[in-house]
Backbone as ProteinMPNN parsed JSONL, in Angstrom:
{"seq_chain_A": "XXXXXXXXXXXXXXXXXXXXXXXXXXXXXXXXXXXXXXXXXXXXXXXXXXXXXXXXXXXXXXXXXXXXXXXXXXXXXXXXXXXXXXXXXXXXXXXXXXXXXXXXXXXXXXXXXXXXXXXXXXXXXXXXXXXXXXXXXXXXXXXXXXXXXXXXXXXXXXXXXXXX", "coords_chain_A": {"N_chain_A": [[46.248, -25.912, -109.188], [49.214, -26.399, -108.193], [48.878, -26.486, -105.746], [47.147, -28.837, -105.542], [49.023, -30.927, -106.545], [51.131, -30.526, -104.729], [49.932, -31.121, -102.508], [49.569, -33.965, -103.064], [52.06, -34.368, -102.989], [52.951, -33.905, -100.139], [51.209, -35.361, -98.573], [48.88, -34.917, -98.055], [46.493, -35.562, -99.387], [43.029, -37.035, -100.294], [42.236, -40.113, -101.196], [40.75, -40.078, -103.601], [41.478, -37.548, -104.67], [44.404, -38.56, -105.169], [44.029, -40.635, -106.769], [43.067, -39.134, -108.991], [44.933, -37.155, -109.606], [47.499, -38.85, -109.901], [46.327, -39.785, -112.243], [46.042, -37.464, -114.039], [48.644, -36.793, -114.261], [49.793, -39.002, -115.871], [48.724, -38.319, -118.231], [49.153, -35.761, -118.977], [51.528, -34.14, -120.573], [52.818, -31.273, -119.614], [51.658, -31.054, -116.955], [53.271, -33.53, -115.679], [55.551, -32.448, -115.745], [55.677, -30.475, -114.027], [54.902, -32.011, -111.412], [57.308, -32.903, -111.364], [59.635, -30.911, -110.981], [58.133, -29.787, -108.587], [58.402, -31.79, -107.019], [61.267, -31.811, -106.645], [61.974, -29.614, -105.67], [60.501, -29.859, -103.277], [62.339, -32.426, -102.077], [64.787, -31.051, -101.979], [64.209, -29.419, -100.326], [64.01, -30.708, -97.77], [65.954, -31.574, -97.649], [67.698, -29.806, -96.604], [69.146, -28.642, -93.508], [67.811, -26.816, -90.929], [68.882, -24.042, -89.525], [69.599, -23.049, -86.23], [69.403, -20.967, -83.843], [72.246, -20.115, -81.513], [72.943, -20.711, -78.041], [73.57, -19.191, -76.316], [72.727, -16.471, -77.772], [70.049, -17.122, -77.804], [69.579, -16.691, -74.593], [71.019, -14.422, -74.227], [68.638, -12.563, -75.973], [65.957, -13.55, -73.902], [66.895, -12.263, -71.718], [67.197, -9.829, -72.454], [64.32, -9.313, -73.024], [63.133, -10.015, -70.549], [64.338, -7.665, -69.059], [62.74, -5.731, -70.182], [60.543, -3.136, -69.578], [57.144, -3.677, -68.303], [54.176, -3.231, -70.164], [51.809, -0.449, -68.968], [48.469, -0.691, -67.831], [46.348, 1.672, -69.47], [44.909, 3.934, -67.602], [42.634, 6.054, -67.762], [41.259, 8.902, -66.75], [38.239, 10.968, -66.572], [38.21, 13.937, -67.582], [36.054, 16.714, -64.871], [35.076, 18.762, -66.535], [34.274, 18.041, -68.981], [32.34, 16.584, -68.77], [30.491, 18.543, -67.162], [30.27, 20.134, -69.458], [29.459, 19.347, -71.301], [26.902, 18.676, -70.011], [25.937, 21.017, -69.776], [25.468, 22.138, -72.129], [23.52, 20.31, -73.063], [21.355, 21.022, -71.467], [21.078, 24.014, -72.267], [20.274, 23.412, -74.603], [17.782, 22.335, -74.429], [16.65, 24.371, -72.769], [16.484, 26.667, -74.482], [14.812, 25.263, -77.142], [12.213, 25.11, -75.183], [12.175, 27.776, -74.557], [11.659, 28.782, -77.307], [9.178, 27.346, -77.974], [7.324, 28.247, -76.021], [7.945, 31.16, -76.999], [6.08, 31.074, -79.818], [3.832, 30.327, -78.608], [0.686, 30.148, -78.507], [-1.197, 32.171, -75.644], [-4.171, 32.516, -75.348], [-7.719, 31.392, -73.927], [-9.899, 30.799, -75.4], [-11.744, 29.538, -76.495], [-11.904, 27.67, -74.848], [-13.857, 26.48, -72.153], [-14.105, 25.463, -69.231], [-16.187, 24.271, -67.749], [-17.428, 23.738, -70.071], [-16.091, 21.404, -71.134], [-15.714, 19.234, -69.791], [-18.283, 18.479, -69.127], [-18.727, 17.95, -72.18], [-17.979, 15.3, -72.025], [-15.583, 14.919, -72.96], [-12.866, 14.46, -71.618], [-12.754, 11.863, -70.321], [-12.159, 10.086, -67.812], [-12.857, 7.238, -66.964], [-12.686, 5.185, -69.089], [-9.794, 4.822, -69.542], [-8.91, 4.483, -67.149], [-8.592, 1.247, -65.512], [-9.485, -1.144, -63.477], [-7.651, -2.699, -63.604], [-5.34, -1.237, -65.2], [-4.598, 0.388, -62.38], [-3.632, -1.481, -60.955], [-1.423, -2.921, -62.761], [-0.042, -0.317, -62.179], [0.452, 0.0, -59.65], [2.295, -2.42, -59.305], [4.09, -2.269, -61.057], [5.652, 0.365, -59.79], [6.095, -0.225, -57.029], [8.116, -2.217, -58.22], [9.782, -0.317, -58.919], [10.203, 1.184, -56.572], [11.336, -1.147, -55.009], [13.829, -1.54, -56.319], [15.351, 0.634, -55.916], [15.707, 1.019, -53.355], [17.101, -1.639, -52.955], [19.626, -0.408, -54.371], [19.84, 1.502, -52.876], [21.091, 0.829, -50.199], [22.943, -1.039, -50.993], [24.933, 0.733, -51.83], [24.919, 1.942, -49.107], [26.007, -0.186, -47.899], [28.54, -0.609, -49.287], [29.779, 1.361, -48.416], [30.092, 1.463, -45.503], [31.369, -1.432, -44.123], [30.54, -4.451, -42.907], [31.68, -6.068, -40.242], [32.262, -9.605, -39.685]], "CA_chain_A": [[46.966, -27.011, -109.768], [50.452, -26.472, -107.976], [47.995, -27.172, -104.236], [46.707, -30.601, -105.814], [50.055, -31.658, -106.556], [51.32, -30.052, -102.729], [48.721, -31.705, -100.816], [49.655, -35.428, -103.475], [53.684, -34.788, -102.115], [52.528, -34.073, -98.728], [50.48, -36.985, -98.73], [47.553, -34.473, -97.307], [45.33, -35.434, -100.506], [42.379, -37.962, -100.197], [42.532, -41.315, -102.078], [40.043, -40.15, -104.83], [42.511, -36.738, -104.836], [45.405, -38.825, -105.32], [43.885, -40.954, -107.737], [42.965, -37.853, -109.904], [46.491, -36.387, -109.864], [47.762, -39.758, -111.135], [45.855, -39.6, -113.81], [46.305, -36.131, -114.833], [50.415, -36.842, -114.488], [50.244, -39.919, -117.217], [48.05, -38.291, -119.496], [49.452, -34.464, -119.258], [53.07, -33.642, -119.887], [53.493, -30.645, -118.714], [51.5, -31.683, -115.532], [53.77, -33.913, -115.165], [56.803, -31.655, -115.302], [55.168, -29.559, -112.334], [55.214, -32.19, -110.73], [58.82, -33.375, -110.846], [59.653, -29.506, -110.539], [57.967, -29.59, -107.284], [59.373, -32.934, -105.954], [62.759, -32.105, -106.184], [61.877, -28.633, -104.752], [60.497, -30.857, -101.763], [63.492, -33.155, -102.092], [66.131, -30.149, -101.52], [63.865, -28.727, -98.698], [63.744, -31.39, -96.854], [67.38, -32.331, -97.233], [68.285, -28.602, -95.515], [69.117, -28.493, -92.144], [66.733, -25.897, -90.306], [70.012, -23.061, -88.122], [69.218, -22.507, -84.656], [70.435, -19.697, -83.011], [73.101, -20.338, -80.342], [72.278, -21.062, -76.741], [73.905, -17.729, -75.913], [72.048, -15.464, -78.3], [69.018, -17.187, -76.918], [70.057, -16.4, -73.409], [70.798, -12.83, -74.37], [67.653, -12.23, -76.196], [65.272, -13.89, -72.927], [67.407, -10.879, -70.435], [66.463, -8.638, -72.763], [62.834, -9.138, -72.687], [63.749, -9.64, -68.998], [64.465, -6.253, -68.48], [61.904, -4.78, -70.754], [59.028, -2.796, -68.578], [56.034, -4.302, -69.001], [53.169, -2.047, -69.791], [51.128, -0.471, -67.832], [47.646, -0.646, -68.77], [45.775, 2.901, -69.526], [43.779, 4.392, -66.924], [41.985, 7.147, -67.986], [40.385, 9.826, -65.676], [37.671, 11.427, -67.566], [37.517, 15.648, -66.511], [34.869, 16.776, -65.042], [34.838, 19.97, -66.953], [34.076, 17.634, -69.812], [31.009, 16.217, -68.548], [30.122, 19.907, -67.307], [30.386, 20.885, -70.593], [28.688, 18.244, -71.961], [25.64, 19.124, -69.385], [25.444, 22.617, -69.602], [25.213, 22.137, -73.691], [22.044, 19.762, -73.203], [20.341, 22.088, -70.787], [21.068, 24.822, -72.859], [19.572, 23.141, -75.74], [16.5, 22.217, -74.055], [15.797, 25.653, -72.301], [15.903, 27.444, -76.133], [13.577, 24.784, -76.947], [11.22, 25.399, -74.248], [11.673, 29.718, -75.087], [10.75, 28.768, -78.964], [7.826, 27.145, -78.156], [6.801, 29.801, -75.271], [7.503, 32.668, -77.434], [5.67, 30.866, -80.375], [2.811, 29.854, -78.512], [-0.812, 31.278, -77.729], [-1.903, 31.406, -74.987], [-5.547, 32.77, -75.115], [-7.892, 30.05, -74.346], [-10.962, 31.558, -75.912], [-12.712, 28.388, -77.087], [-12.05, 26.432, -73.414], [-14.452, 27.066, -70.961], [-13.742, 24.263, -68.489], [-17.488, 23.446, -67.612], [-18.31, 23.097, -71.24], [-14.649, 20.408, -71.862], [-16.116, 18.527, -68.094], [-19.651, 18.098, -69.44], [-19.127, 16.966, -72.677], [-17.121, 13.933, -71.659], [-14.767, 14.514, -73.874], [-12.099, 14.074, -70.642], [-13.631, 10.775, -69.277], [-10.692, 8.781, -67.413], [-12.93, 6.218, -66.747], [-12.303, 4.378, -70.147], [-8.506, 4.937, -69.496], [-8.358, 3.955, -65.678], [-9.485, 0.194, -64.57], [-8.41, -1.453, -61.996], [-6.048, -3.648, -63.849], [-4.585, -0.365, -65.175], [-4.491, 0.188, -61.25], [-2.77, -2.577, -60.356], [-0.522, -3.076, -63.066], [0.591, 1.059, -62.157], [0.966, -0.205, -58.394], [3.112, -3.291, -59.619], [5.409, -1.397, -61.831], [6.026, 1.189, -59.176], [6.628, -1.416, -56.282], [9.353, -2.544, -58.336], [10.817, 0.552, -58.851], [11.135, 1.031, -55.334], [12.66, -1.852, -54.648], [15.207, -1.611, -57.106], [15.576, 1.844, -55.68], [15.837, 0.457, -52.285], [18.602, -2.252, -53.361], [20.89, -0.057, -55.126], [20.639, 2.359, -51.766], [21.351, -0.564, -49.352], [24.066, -1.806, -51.788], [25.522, 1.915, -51.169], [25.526, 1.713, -47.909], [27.421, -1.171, -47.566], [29.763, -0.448, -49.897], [30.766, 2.345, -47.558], [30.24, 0.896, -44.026], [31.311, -2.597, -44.389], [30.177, -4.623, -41.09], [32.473, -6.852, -39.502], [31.872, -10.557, -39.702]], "C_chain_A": [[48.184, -27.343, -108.901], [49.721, -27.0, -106.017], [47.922, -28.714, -104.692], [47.884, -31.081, -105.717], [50.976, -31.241, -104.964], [50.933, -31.022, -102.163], [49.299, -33.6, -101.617], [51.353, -35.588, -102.887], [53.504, -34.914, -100.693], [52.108, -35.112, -98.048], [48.817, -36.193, -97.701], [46.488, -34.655, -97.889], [44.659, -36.997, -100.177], [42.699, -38.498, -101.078], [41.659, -40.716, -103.284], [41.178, -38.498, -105.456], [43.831, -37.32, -105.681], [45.291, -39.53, -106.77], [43.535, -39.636, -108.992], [43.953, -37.002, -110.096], [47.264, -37.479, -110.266], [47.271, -39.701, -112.331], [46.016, -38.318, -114.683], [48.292, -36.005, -115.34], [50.31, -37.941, -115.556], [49.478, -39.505, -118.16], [48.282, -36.565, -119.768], [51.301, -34.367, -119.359], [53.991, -32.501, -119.201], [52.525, -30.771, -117.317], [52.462, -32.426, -114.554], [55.592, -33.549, -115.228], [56.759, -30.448, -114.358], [55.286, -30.16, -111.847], [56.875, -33.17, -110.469], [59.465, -32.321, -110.535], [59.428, -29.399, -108.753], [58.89, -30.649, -106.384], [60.413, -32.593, -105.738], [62.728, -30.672, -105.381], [61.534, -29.172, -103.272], [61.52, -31.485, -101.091], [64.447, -32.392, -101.421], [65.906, -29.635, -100.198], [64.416, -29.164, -97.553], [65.585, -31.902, -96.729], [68.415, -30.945, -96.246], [68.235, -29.152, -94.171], [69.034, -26.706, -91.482], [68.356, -25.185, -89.072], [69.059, -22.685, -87.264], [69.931, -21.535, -84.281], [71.023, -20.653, -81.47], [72.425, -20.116, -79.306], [72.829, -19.358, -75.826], [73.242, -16.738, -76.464], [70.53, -15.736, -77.707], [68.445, -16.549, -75.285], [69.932, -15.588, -73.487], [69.393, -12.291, -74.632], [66.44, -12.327, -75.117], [65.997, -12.665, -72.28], [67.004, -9.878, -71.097], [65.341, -8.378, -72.912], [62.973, -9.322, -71.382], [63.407, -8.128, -68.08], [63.509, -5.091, -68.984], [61.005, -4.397, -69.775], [58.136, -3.107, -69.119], [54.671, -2.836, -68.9], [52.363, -1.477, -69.509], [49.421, -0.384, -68.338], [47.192, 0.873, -68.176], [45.023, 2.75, -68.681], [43.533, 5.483, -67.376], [40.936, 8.034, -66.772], [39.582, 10.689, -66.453], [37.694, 12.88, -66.945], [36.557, 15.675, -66.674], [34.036, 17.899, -65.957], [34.09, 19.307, -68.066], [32.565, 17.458, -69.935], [30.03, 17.762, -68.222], [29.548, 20.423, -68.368], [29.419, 20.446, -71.302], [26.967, 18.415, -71.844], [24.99, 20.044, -69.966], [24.992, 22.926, -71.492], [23.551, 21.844, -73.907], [20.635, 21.002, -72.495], [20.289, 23.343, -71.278], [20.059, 24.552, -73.97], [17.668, 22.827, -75.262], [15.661, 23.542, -73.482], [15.5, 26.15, -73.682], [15.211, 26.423, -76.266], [12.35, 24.894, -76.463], [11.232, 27.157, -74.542], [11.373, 29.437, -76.303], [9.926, 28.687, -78.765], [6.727, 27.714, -77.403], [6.407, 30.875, -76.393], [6.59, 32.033, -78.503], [4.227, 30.053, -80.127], [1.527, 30.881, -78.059], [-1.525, 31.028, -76.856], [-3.763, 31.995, -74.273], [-6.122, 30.945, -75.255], [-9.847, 30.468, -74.432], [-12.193, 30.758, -75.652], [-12.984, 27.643, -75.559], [-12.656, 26.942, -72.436], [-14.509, 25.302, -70.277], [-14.899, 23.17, -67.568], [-17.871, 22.811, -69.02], [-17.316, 21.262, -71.355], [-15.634, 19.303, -71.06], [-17.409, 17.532, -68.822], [-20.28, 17.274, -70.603], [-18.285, 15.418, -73.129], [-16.317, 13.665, -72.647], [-12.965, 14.571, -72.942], [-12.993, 13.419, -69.793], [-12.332, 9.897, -68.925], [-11.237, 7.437, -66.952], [-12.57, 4.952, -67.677], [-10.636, 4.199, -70.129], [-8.002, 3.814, -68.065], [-9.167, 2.795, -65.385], [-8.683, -0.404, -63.823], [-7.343, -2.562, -62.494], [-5.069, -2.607, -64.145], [-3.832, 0.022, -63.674], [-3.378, -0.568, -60.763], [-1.566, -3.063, -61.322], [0.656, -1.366, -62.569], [1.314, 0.838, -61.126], [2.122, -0.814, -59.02], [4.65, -2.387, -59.806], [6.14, -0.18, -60.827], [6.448, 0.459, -57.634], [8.165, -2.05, -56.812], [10.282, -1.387, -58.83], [11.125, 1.129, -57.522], [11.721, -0.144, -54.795], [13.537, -2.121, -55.225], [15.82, -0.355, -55.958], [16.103, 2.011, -54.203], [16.821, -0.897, -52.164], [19.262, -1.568, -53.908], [21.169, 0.845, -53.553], [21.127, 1.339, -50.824], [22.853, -1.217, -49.97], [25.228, -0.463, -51.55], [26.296, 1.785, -49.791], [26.386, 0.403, -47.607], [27.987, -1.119, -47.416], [30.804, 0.554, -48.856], [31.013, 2.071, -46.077], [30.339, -0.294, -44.705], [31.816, -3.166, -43.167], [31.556, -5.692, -41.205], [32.231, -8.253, -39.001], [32.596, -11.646, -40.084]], "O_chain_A": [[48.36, -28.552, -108.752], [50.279, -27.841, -105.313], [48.601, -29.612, -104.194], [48.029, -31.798, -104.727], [51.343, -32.193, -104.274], [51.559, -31.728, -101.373], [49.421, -34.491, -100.776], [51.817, -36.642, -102.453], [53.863, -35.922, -100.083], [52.627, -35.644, -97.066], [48.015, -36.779, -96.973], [45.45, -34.197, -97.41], [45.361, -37.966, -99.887], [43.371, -37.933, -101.941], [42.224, -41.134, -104.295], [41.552, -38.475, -106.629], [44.27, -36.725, -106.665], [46.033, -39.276, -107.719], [44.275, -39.691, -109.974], [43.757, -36.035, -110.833], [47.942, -37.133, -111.233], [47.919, -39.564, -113.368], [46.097, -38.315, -115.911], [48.905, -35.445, -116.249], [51.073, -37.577, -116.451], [49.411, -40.268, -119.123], [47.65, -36.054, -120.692], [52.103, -34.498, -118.434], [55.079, -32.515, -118.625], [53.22, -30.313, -116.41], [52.603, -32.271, -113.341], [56.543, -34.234, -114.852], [57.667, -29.674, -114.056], [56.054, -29.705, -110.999], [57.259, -33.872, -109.534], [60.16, -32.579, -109.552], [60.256, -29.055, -107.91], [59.708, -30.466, -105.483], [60.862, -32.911, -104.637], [63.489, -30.596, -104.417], [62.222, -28.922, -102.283], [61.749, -31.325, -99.892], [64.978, -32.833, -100.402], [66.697, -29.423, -99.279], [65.018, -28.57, -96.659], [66.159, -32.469, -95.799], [69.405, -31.08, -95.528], [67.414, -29.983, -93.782], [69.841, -25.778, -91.549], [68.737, -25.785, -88.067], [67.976, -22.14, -87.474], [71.137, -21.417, -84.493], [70.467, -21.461, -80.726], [71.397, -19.441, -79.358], [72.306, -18.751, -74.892], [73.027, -15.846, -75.643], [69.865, -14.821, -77.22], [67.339, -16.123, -74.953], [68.866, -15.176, -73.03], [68.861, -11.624, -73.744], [65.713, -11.335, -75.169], [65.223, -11.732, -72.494], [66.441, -8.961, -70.499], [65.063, -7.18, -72.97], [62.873, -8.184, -70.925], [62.734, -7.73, -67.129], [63.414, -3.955, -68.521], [60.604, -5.295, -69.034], [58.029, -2.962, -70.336], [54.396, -1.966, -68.073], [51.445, -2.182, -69.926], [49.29, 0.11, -69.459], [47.425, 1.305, -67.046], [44.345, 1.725, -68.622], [44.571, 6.143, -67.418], [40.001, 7.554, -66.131], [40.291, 11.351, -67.211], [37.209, 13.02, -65.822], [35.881, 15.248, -67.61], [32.816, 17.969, -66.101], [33.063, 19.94, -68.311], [31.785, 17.92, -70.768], [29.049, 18.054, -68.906], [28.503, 21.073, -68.34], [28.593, 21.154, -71.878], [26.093, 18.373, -72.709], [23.886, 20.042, -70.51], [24.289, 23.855, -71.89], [22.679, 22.504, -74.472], [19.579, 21.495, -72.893], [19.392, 24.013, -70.766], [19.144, 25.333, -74.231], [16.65, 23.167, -75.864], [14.46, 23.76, -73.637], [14.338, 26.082, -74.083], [14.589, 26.351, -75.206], [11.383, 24.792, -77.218], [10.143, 27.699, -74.737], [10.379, 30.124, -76.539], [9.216, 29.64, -79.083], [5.557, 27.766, -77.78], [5.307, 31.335, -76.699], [5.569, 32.623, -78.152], [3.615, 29.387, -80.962], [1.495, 31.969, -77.484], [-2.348, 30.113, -76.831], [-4.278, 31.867, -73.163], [-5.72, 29.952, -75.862], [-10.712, 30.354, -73.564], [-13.203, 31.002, -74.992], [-14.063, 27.159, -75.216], [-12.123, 27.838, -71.782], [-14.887, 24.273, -70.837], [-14.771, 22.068, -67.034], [-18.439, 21.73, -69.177], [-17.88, 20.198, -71.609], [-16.299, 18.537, -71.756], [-17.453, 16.313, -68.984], [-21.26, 16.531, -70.645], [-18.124, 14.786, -74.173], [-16.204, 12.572, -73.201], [-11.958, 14.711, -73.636], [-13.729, 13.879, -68.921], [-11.687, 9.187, -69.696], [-10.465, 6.55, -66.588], [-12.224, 3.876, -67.188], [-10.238, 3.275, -70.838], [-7.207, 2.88, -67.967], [-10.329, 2.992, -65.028], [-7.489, -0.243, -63.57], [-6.447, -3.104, -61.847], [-3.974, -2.724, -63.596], [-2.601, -0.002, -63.656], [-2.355, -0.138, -60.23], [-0.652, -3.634, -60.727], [1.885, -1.383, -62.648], [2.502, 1.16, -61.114], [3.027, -0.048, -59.353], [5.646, -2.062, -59.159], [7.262, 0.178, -61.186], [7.487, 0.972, -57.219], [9.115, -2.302, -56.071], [11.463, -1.601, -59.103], [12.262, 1.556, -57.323], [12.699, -0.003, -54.062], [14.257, -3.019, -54.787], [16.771, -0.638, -55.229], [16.808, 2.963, -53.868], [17.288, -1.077, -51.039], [20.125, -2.365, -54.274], [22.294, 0.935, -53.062], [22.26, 1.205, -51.285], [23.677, -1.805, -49.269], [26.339, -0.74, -51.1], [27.467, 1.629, -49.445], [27.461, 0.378, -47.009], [28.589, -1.269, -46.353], [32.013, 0.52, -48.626], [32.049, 2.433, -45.519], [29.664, -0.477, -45.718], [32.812, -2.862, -42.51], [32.218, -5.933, -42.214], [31.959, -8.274, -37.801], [32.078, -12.763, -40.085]]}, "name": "protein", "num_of_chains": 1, "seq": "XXXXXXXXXXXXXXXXXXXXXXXXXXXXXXXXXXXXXXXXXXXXXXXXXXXXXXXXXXXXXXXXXXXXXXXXXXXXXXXXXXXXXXXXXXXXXXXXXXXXXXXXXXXXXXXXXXXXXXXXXXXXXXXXXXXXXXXXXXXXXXXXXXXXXXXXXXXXXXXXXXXX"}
């Protein structure tokens, strides 16, 4: 309520706004003692005169940001002990891993006789391997050497840098 009538002193309220806060002021009375309340609160505002600070305190205040050090931004150096640490955790975790499933594994292989597995084509790579498999394997490995072959090249540069 106290916005509508704001935005109708302001003069920030659309025409169908304005018209609808007229009408609510001749047909409400205390509506329309909010808004004479507000007006003259507007009225007094506006009749203040806004203090400036002196041209000297200004002055002062600019030398003293002046002289402030500006600050420096954080660099951080990460230790390497950290990353070390960090390592030697993972590779830890993965060797016990690899001794669980050692000590918890068997390794008789009773059942596998390696003519019978062969013979009854139950390892056939021909259904696996065709030559698009082929050629998409080449592809994909072509572009990992030449990534592999731009990042070293980009190396070297970086560290010899020719003269031109």
């Amino acid at each position: 309520m106290e916005e509508e009538i704001w935005d109708y002193i302001d003069g920030n309220s659309s025409a169908g706004q304005r018209l609808l806060v007229e009408a609510k002021m001749a047909s409400d009375p205390v509506y329309r003692s909010l808004y004479e309340e507000l007006l003259e609160i507007n009225t007094q505002m506006a009749g203040m005169d806004l203090e400036e600070p002196s041209m000297s305190f200004t002055r002062n205040v600019m030398e003293q940001v002046k002289l402030e050090i500006a600050p420096v931004s954080l660099k951080t150096k990460v230790d390497k002990r950290i990353i070390y640490s960090i390592s030697a955790f993972f590779i830890c975790a993965m060797l016990g891993i690899m001794g669980y499933v050692v000590a918890n594994s068997n390794f008789s292989f009773e059942g596998f006789k390696s003519t019978h597995f062969l013979s009854t084509g139950a390892l056939n790579f021909s259904k696996m391997i065709s030559p698009t498999f082929i050629k998409i394997f080449l592809f994909v490995d072509l572009l990992l050497a030449l990534a592999y072959l731009d990042g070293f090249l980009r190396r070297k540069r970086a560290h010899h840098p020719q003269n031109g």
